[in-house]
N, C-alpha and C positions, 0 to 999 in steps of 0.2 A: 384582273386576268391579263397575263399578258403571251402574248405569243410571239416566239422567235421561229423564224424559216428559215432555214441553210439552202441553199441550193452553188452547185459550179464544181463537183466535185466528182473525180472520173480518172481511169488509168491514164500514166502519160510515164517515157522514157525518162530514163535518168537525164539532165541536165534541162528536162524541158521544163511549162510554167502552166499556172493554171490560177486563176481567180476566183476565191468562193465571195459568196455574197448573203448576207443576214439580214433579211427584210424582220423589222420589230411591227409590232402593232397591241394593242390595248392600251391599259395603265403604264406609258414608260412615259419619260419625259429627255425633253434631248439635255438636261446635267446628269443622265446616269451612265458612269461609266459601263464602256462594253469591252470586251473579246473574244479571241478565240484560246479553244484549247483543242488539245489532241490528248488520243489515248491510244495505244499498240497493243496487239494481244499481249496480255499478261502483265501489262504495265499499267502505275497508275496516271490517269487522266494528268495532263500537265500542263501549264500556261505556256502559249505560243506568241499573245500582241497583248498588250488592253492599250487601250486610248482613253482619254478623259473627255468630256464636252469641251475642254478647251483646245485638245487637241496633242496634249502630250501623250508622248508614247512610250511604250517600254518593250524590251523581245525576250528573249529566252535566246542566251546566247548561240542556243546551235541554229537560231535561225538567221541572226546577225546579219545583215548586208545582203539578203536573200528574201527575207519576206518584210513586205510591207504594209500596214496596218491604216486603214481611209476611214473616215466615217462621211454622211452627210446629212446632218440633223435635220433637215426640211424634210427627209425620205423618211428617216429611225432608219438608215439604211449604214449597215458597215459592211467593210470589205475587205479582204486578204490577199495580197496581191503575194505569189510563191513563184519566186524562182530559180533557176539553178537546182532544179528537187533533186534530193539523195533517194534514193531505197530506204535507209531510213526515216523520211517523211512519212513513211507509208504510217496509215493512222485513220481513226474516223474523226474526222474532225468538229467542235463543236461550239456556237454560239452561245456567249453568254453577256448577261445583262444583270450588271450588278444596282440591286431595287434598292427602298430603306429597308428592310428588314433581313431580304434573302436574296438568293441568285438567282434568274431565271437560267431557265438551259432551251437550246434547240432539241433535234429531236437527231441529229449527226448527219453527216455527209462524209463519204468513206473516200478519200486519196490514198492513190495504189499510186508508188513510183517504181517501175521495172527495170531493172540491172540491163 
């Protein structure tokens, strides 16, 4: 059984910044890759970071140079570091933990960015 918790997630002005945070606990081990994703009303869920245990990372170009992706394996703790948010960031955002078999998911954290 494994559980992901989102939390750091809240309205903020366009250019401002905001850090969610994904506390893991049960069955994980710190070689499983994590992320996040977002999803928008009427949009499908979409990849925003993943990072590996070693630490490579990868983005989803609209976030390029604006969001930053931490992990820190001693915790099972990842983190989303967002800045310079658009209105279109707005999304519920959501942790995930790639297992052997399947994906775990959070349970979402909703980022409102206001024009």
């Amino acid at each position: 059984q494994v559980e992901l918790v989102e939390s750091g997630g809240g309205l903020v002005q366009a250019g401002g910044s905001l850090r969610l945070s994904c506390a893991a606990s049960g069955t994980i081990y710190n070689g499983n890759p994590m992320g996040w994703y977002r999803q928008a009303p009427g949009k499908q869920r979409e990849l925003v970071a993943r990072i590996t245990s070693s630490g490579f990372t990868n983005y989803a170009d609209s976030v390029k140079g604006r969001f930053t992706i931490s992990r820190v394996n001693a915790k099972n703790t990842v983190y989303l570091q967002m800045n310079s948010l658009k209105p279109e960031d707005t999304a519920v955002y959501y942790c995930a933990a790639d297992l052997a078999s399947r994906r775990a998911w959070g349970q979402g954290t909703q980022v409102t960015v206001s024009s």
